[in-house]
C-alpha positions in Angstrom: 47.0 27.8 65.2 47.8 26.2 69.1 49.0 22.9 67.4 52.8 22.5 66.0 52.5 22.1 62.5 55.8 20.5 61.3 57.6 21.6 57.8 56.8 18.1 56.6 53.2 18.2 56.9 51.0 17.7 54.1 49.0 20.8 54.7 52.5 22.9 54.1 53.0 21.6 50.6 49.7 22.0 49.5 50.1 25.8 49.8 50.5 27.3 46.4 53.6 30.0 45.4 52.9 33.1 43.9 56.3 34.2 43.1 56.5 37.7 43.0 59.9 37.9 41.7 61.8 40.3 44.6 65.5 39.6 45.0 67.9 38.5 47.4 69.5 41.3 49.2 72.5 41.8 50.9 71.3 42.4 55.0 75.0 43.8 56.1 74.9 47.2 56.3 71.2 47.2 58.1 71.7 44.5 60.8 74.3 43.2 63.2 75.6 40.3 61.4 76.9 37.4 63.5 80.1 35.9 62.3 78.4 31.8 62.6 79.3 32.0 59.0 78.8 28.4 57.4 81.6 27.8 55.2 80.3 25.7 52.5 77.2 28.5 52.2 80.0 30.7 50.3 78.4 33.6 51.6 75.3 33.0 50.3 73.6 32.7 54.3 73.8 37.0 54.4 71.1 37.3 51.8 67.2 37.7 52.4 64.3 38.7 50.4 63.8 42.2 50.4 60.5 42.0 51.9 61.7 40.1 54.8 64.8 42.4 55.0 62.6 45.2 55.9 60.1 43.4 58.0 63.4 42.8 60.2 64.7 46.4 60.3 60.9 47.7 61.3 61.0 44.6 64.3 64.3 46.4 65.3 62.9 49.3 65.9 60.3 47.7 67.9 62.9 46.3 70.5 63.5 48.2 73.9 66.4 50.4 73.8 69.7 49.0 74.2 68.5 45.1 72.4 69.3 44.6 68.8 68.7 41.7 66.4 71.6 39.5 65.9 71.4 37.8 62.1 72.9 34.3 62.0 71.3 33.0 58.7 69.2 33.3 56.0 69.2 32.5 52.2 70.2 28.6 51.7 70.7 27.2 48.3 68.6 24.3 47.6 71.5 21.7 47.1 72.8 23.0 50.5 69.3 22.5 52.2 69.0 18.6 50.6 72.6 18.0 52.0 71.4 19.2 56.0 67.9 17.6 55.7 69.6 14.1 54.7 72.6 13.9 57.0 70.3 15.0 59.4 67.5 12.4 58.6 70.8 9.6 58.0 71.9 10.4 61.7 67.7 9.7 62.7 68.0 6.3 60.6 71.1 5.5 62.4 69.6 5.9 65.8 66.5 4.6 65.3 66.4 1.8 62.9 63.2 0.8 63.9 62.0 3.8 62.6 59.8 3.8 59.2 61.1 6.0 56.2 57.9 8.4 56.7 58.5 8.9 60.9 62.5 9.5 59.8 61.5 12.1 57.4 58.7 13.8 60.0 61.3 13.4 63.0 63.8 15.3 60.5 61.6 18.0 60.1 61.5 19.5 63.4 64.8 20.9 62.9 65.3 21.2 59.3 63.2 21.8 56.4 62.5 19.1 53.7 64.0 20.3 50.7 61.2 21.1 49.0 59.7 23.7 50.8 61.9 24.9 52.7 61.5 28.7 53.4 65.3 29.3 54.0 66.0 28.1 50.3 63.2 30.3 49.2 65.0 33.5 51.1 62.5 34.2 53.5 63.8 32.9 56.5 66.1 33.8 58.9 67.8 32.3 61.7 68.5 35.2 64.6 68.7 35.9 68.1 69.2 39.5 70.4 72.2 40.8 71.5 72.7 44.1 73.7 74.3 47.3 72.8 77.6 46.3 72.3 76.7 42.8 70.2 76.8 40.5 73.5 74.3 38.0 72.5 71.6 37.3 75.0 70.6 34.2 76.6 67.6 32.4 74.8 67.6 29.3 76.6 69.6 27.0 74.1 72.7 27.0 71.8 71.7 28.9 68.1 70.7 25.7 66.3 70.7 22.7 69.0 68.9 19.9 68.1 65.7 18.4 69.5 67.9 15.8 71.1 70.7 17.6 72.5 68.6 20.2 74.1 66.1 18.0 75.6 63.5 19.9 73.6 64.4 23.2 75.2 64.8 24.5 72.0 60.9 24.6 70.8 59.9 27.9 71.4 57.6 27.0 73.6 59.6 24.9 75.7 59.4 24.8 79.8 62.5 23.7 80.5 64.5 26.8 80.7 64.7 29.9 83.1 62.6 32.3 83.3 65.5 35.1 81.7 65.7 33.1 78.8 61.7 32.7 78.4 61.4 36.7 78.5 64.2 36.9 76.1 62.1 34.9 73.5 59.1 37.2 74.6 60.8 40.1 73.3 62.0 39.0 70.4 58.7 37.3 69.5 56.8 40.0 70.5 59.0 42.7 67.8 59.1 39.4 65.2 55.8 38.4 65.3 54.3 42.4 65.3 56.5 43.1 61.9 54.5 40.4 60.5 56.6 36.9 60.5 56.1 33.8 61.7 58.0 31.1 64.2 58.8 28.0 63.3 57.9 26.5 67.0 60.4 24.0 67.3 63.1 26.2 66.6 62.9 29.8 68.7 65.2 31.2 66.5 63.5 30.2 62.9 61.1 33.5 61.7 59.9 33.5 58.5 57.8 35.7 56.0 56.5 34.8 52.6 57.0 30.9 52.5 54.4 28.7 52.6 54.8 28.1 56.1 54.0 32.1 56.8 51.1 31.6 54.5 49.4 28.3 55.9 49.8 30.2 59.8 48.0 33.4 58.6 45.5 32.2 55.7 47.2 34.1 52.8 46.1 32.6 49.9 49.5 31.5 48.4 53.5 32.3 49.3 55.0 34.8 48.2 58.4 33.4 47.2 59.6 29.8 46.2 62.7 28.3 46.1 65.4 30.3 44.4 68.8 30.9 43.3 71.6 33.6 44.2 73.0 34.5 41.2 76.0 37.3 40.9 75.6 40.5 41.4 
């Protein structure tokens, strides 16, 4: 698919989940783990579907030596996504109040997930970027999470407006991402996903693999 299809679009939802039932794991211990830690996640963002877990470890191996993945985030609890999406949306309202309900919501979606479907509360997203040997995180063109706005749009992975380090930066990790079988979320370089409905509308599986869940003790 050439055109950016956004979480909130109708064609996302419609997908159907197949939940197959494979638990959250624990990703410390098999990748570099970034110390971005959100603080009302109560540890919850180091956890991943196993599946997705060891789609990561086999794109790691595809990297040239001396690169590694750096893992920022991945499982979300629902009630945590619902509170990003609307303060999020609430700041759109704010600064656009001539926007309808419906543009707020699409707008909101660029950079995070309506509740719903969101893949990161389904634990098969991750939020990542490379770092060198010695954990020195590369440059990808924008700040790990920078908004639409503040970037200037430089943070769709697509974008033009950065150098040409940072645009072979994203090639690489695409390139390991993408042949270890996730998908981008393309207004957010750094958002890879396998399993969600999102995964599944961008290479015609017939459902997801994995809905929204919960991290329960070990």
């Amino acid at each position: 698919m050439s055109e950016i299809i956004l979480m909130s679009d109708v064609r996302v939802a419609a997908v159907p989940v197949r939940e197959n039932g494979e638990p959250l794991v624990d990703v410390r211990g098999h990748l570099l783990v970034d110390d971005r830690k959100h603080a009302d996640s109560l540890g919850a963002e180091v956890h991943l579907r196993r599946g997705v877990l060891d789609r990561l470890i086999r794109a790691q191996a595809l990297l040239p030596d001396g690169l590694r993945l750096l893992f920022v985030e991945g499982y979300r609890p629902p009630a945590l996504q619902r509170q990003y999406f609307e303060q999020y949306a609430g700041e759109l309202g704010a600064a656009h109040p001539d926007w309808s309900a419906d543009r707020v919501h699409t707008a909101a979606s660029r950079y995070v997930s309506p509740p719903g479907i969101a893949p990161h509360s389904a634990g098969a997203a991750v939020d990542l970027t490379l770092a060198d040997a010695d954990g020195r995180e590369l440059d990808l063109g924008t700040a790990m999470n920078a908004n639409p706005e503040e970037s200037e749009g430089a943070c769709y992975t697509g974008a033009a407006n950065i150098t040409d380090r940072a645009r072979a930066n994203r090639a690489l990790l695409g390139e390991a991402l993408t042949a270890a079988g996730l998908v981008n979320y393309p207004t957010e370089w750094w958002h890879w996903s396998y399993g969600d409905r999102y995964w599944a509308l961008h290479t015609d599986a017939p459902a997801a693999l994995y809905g929204p869940t919960e991290l329960t003790a070990p």
